[in-house]
RODO-2510 file (C-alpha; in nm, 4 decimals, decimal comma):
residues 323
     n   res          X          Y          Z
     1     x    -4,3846    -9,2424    -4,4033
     2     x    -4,2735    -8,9263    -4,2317
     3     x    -4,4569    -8,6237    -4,3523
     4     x    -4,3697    -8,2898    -4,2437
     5     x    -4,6235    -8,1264    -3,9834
     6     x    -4,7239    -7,7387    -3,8995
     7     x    -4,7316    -7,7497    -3,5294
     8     x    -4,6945    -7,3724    -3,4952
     9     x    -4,7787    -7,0315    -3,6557
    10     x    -4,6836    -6,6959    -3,6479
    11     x    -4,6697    -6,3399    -3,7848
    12     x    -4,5385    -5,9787    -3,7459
    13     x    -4,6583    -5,6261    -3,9062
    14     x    -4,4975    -5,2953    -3,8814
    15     x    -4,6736    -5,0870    -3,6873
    16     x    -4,7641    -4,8266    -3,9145
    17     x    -5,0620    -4,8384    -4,1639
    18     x    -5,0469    -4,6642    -4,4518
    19     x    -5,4025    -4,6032    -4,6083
    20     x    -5,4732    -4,5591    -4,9623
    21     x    -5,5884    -4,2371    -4,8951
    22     x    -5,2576    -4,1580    -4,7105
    23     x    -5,1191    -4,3232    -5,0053
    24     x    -5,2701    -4,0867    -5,2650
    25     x    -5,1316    -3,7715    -5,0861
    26     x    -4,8108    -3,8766    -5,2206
    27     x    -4,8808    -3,9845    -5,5648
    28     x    -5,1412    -3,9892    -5,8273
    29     x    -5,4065    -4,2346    -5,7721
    30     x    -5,7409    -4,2749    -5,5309
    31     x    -5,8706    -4,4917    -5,2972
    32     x    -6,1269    -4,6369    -5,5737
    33     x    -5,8766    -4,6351    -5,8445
    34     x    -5,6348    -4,8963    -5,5852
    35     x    -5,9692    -5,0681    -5,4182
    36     x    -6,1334    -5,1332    -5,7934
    37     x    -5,8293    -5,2438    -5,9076
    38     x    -5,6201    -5,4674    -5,6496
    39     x    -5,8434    -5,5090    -5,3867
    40     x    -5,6076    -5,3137    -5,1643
    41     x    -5,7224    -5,1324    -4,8622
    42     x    -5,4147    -5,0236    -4,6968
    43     x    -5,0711    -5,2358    -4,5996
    44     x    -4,8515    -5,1926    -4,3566
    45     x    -4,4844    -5,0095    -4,3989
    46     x    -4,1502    -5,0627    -4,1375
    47     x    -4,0568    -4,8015    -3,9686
    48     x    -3,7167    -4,7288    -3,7851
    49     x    -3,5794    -5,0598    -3,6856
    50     x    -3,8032    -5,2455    -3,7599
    51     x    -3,6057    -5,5127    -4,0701
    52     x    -3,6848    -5,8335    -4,2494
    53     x    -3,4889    -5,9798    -3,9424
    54     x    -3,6161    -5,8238    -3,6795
    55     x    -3,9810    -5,8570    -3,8145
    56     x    -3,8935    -6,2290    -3,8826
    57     x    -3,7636    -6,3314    -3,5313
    58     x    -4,0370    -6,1825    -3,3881
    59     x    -4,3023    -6,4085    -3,6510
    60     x    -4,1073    -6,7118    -3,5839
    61     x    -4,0548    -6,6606    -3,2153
    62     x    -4,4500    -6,6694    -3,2225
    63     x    -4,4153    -6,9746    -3,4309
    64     x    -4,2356    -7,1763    -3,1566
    65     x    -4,4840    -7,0577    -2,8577
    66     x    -4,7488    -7,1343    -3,0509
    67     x    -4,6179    -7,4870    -3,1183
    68     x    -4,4594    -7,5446    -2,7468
    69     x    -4,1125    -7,5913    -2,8957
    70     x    -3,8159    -7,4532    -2,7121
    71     x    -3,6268    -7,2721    -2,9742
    72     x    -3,3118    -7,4515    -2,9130
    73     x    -3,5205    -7,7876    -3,0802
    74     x    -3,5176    -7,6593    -3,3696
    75     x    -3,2275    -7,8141    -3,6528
    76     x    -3,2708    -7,5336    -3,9311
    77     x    -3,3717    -7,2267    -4,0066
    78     x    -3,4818    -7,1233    -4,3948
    79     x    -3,5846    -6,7619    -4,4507
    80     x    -3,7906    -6,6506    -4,7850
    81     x    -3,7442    -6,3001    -4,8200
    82     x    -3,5916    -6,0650    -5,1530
    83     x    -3,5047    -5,7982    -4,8809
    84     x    -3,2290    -5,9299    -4,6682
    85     x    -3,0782    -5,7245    -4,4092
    86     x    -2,7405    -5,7396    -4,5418
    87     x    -2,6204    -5,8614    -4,8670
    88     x    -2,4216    -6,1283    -4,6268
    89     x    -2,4395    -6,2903    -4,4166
    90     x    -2,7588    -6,5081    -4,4479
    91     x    -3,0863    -6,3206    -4,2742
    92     x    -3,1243    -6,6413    -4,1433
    93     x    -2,8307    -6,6670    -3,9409
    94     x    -2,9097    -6,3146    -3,8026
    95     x    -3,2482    -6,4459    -3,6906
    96     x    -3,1271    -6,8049    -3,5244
    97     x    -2,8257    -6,5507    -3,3004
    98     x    -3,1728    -6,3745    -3,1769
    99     x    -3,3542    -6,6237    -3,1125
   100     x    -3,0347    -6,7687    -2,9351
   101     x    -3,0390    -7,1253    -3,1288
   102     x    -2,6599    -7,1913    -3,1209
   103     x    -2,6942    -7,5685    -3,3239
   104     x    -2,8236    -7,6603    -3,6669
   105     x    -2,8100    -7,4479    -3,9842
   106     x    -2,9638    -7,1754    -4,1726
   107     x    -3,0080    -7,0185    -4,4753
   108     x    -3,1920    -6,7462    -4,6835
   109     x    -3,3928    -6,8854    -4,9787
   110     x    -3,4848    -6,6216    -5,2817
   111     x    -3,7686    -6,7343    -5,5109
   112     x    -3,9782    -6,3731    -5,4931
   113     x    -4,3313    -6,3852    -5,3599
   114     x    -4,3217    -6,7743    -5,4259
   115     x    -4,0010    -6,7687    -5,1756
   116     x    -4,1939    -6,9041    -4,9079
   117     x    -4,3305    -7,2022    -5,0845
   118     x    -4,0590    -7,2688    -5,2093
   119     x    -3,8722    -7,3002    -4,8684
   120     x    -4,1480    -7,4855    -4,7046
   121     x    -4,0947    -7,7501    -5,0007
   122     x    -3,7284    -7,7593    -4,9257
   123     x    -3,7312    -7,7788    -4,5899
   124     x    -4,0000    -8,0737    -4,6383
   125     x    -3,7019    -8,2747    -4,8085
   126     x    -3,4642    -8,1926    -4,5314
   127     x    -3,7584    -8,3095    -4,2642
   128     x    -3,8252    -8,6237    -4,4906
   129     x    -3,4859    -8,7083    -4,5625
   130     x    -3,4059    -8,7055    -4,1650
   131     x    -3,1494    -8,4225    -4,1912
   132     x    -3,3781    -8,2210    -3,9567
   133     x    -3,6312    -8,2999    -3,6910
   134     x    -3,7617    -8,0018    -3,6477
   135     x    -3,7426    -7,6451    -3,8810
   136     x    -3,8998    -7,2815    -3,9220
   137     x    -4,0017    -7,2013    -4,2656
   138     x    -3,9906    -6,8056    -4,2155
   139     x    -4,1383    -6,5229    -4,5015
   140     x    -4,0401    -6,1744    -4,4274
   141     x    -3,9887    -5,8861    -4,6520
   142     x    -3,9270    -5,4824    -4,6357
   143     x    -4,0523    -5,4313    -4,9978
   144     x    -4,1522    -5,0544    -4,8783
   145     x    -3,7269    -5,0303    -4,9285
   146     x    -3,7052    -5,1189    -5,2651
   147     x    -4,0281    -4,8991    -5,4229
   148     x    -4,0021    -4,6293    -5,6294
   149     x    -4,3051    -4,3783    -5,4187
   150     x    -4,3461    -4,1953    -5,7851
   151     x    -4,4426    -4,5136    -5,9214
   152     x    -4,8262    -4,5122    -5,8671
   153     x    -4,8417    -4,8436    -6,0443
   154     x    -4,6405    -5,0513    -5,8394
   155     x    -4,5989    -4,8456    -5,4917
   156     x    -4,9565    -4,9030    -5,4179
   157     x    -4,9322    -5,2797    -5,3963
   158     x    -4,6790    -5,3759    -5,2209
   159     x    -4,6050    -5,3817    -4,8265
   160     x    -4,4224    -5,5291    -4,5557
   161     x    -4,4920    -5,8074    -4,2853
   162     x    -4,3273    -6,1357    -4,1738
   163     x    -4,4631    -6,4603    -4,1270
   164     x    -4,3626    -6,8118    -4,0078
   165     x    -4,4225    -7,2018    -3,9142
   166     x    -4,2745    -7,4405    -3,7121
   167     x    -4,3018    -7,7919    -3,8345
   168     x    -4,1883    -8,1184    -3,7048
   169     x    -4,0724    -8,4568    -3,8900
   170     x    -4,3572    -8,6607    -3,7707
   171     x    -4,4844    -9,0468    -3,8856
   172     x    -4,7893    -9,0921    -4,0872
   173     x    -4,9438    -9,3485    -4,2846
   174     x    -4,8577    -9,2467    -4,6118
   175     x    -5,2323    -9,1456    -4,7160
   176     x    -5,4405    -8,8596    -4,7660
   177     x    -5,5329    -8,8829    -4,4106
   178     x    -5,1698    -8,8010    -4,3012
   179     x    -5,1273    -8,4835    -4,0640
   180     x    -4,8474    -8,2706    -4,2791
   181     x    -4,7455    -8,1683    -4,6218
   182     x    -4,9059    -8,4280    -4,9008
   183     x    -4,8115    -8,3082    -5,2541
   184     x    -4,5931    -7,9571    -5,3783
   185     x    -4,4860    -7,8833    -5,7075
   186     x    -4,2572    -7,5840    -5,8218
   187     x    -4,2312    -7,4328    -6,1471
   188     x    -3,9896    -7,1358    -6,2872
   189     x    -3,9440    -6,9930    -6,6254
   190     x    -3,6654    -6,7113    -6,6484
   191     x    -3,7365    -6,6312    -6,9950
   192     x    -4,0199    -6,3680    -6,8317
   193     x    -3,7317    -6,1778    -6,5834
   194     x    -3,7720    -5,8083    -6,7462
   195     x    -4,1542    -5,8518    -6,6558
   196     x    -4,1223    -5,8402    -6,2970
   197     x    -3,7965    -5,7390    -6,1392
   198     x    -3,5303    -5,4885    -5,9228
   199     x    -3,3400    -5,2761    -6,1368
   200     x    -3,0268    -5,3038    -5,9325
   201     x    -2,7742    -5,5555    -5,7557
   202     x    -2,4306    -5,5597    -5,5870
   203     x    -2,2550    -5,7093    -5,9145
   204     x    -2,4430    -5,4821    -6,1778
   205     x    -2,5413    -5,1546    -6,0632
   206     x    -2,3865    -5,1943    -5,7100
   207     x    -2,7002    -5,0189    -5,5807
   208     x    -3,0110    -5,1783    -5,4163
   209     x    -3,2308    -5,0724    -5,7061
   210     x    -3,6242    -5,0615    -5,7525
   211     x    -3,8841    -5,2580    -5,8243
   212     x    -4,0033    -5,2582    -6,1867
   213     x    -4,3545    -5,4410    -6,3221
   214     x    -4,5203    -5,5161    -6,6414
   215     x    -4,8734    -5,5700    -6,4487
   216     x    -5,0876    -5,6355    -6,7466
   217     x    -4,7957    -5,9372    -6,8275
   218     x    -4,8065    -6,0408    -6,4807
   219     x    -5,1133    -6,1103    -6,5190
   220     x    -5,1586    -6,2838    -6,8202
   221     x    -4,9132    -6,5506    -6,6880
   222     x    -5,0148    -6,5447    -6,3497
   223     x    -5,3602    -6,7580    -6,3411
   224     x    -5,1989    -7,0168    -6,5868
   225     x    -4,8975    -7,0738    -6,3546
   226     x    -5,0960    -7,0731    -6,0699
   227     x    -5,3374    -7,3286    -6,2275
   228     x    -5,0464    -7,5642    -6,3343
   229     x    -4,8983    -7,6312    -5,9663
   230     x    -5,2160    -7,6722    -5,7891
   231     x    -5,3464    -7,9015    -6,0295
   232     x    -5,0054    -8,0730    -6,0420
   233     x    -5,0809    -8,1071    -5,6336
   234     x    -5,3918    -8,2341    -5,6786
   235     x    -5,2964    -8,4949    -5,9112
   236     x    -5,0495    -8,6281    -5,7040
   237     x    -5,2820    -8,7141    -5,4439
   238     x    -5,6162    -8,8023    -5,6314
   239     x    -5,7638    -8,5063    -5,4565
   240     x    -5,9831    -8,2368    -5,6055
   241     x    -6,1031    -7,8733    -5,5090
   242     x    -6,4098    -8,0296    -5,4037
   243     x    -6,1909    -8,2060    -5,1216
   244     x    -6,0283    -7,8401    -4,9636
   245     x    -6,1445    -7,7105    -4,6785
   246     x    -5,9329    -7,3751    -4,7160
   247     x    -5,7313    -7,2560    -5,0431
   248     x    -5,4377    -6,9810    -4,8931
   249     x    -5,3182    -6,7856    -5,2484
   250     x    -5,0285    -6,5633    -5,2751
   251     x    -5,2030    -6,2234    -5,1464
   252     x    -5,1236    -6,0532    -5,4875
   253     x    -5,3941    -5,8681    -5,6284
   254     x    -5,8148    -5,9997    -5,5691
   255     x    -5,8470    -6,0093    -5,9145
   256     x    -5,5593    -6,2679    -5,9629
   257     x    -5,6992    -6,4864    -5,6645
   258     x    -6,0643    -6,4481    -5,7879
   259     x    -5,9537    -6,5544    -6,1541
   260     x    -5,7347    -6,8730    -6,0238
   261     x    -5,9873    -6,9352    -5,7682
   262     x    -6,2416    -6,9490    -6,0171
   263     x    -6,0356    -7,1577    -6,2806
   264     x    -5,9422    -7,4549    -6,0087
   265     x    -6,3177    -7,5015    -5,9360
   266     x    -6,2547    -7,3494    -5,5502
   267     x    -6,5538    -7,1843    -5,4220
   268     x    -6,4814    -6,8595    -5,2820
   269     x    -6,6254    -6,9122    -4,9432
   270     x    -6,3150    -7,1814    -4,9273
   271     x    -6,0488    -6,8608    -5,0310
   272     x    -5,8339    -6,6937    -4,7736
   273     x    -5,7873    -6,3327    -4,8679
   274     x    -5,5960    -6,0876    -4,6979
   275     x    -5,5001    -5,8983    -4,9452
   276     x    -5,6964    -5,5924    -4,8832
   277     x    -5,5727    -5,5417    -4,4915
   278     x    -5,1564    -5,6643    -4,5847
   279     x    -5,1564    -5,5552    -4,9939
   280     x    -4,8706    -5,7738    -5,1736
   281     x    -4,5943    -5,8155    -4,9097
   282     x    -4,4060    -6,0865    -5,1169
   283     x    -4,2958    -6,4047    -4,9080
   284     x    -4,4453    -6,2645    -4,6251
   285     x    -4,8291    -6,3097    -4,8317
   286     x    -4,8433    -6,6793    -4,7934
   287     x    -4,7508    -6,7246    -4,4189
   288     x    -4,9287    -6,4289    -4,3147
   289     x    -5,2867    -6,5201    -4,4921
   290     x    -5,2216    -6,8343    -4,3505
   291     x    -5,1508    -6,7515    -3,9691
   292     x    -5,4694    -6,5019    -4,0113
   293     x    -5,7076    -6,7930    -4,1104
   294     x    -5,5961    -6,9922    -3,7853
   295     x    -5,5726    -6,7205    -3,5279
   296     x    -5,9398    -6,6604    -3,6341
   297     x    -6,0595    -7,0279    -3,6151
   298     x    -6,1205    -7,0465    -4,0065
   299     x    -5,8390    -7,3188    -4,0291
   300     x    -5,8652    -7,5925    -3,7800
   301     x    -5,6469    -7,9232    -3,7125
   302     x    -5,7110    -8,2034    -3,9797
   303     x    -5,8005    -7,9346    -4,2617
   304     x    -5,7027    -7,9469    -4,6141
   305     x    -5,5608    -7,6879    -4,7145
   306     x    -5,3899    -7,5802    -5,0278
   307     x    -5,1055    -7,3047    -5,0492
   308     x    -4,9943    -7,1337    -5,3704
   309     x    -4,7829    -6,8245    -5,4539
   310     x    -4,6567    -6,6985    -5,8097
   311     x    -4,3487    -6,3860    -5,8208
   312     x    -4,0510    -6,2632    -6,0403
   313     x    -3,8668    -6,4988    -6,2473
   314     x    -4,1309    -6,6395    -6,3094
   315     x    -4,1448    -6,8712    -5,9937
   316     x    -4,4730    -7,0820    -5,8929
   317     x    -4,5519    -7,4002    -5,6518
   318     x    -4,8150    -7,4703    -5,4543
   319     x    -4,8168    -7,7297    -5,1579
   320     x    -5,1224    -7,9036    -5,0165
   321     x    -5,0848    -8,0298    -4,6758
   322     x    -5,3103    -8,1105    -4,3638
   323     x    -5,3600    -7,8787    -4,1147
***
């Protein structure tokens, strides 16, 4: 069986870091009032030229040295990300030209904050159906360009970051024991769009628009959705909770993660968070959590490991795979 394999991990931040209390000189809130609330400590915000592309090359530039692949290896390039430098072409595209990968394909992928699950899923049936050898699965967003800075109730969530894996087609056994992605499942439900979404586009407003949230809805949906896929994953693969080593959520909001954590039967000692150093930076979350929990020796080669992100739409999937 060939199972799709993370052989390399990166990230990239902006380099400024914007502190809640730097936060509430600009609008009405407090660091307790974010901290109690979201777990948010500060995130970090892009600065002059620094772009979803720009912030993405450098993540999945990282990637590739981290794996040992030449870049010109790799077959195709998906990018996750709501913020896109232009509205064509494809970030993608923009990213392979820097990198200087002159073969293969790729494409931007928009699913929200589940946008990087949901790419690492598709470029799993690319790897599997030997279209591809070898892919990056890149997250990277600019959210701080698409806030509304009066909006105390969504401005102090979100920020913006990149992240991104390499992975190679690789043969496995076709168990558990298998090095590589095991199980995913994706979900959406666009009857709950006006809960969580941009006020703007090219064909309705012509204008980039701003981000717009229902939290307490959010909510209410999120730990059920989140609850669905995983279990879906571990289904799939007669695995249980008890079986993770690491669980790496969609960097939402603590009290999300907590709640879902706490649902599945995952013991928090198992639960990546990040949440409180990045705050909510979309498709970035995923990748970057997970690239944090590596580069620090948490998550080590032949770990389970389950991802999982939920965003606008609503869009969900989780993927469990072996580190």
């Amino acid at each position: 069986m060939i199972r799709s394999a993370i052989c390399g991990i990166g990230a990239a931040l902006p380099r400024h870091v914007m502190t809640n209390s730097e936060l509430a000189a600009k609008v009405d809130t407090s660091d307790a009032w974010i901290v109690q609330r979201t777990g948010i400590r500060q995130r970090y915000i892009a600065g002059k030229g620094e772009t979803t592309v720009s912030m993405g090359a450098a993540a999945a530039q990282q990637a590739l040295d981290n794996a040992g692949f030449a870049a010109d290896s790799i077959d195709m390039i998906i990018l996750a990300t709501s913020t896109p430098d232009h509205t064509f072409p494809a970030s993608a595209t923009e990213i392979q030209n820097i990198l200087g990968i002159k073969s293969g394909f790729a494409f931007d992928m928009q699913a929200v904050c589940s946008g990087f699950v949901f790419a690492l899923v598709t470029a799993d049936s690319y790897l599997r159906a030997g279209m591809a050898k070898r892919a990056l699965v890149i997250g990277s967003e600019t959210f701080s360009r698409i806030l509304d800075w009066n909006d105390r109730t969504t401005c102090v969530l979100f920020g913006d970051g990149a992240g991104a894996v390499a992975l190679e087609a690789v043969k496995g056994k076709g168990d558990n024991s298998d090095s590589g992605i095991l199980a995913s499942c994706l979900r959406s439900d666009g009857r709950h769009m006006d809960k969580l979404y941009v006020d703007g586009g090219p064909s309705t407003t012509r204008t980039i628009g701003h981000l717009r949230m229902q939290g307490r809805e959010v909510f209410k949906y999120a730990v059920g959705m989140i609850t669905d896929v995983v279990d879906t994953c571990f289904a799939r693969t007669a695995l249980s909770a008890q079986d993770l080593a690491w669980f790496v959520p969609h960097q939402a909001n603590k009290r999300i993660i907590d709640a879902a954590a706490h649902k599945l039967g995952i013991a928090p000692e198992k639960v990546v968070i990040t949440v409180g150093e990045h705050g909510n930076t979309s498709a970035a979350s995923v990748p970057l959590a997970l690239a944090a929990a590596s580069r620090d020796g948490r998550i080590k080669k032949g770990d389970l490991v389950m991802l999982e992100a939920m965003g606008g739409g609503f869009t969900c999937g989780a993927v469990l795979l072996r580190r």
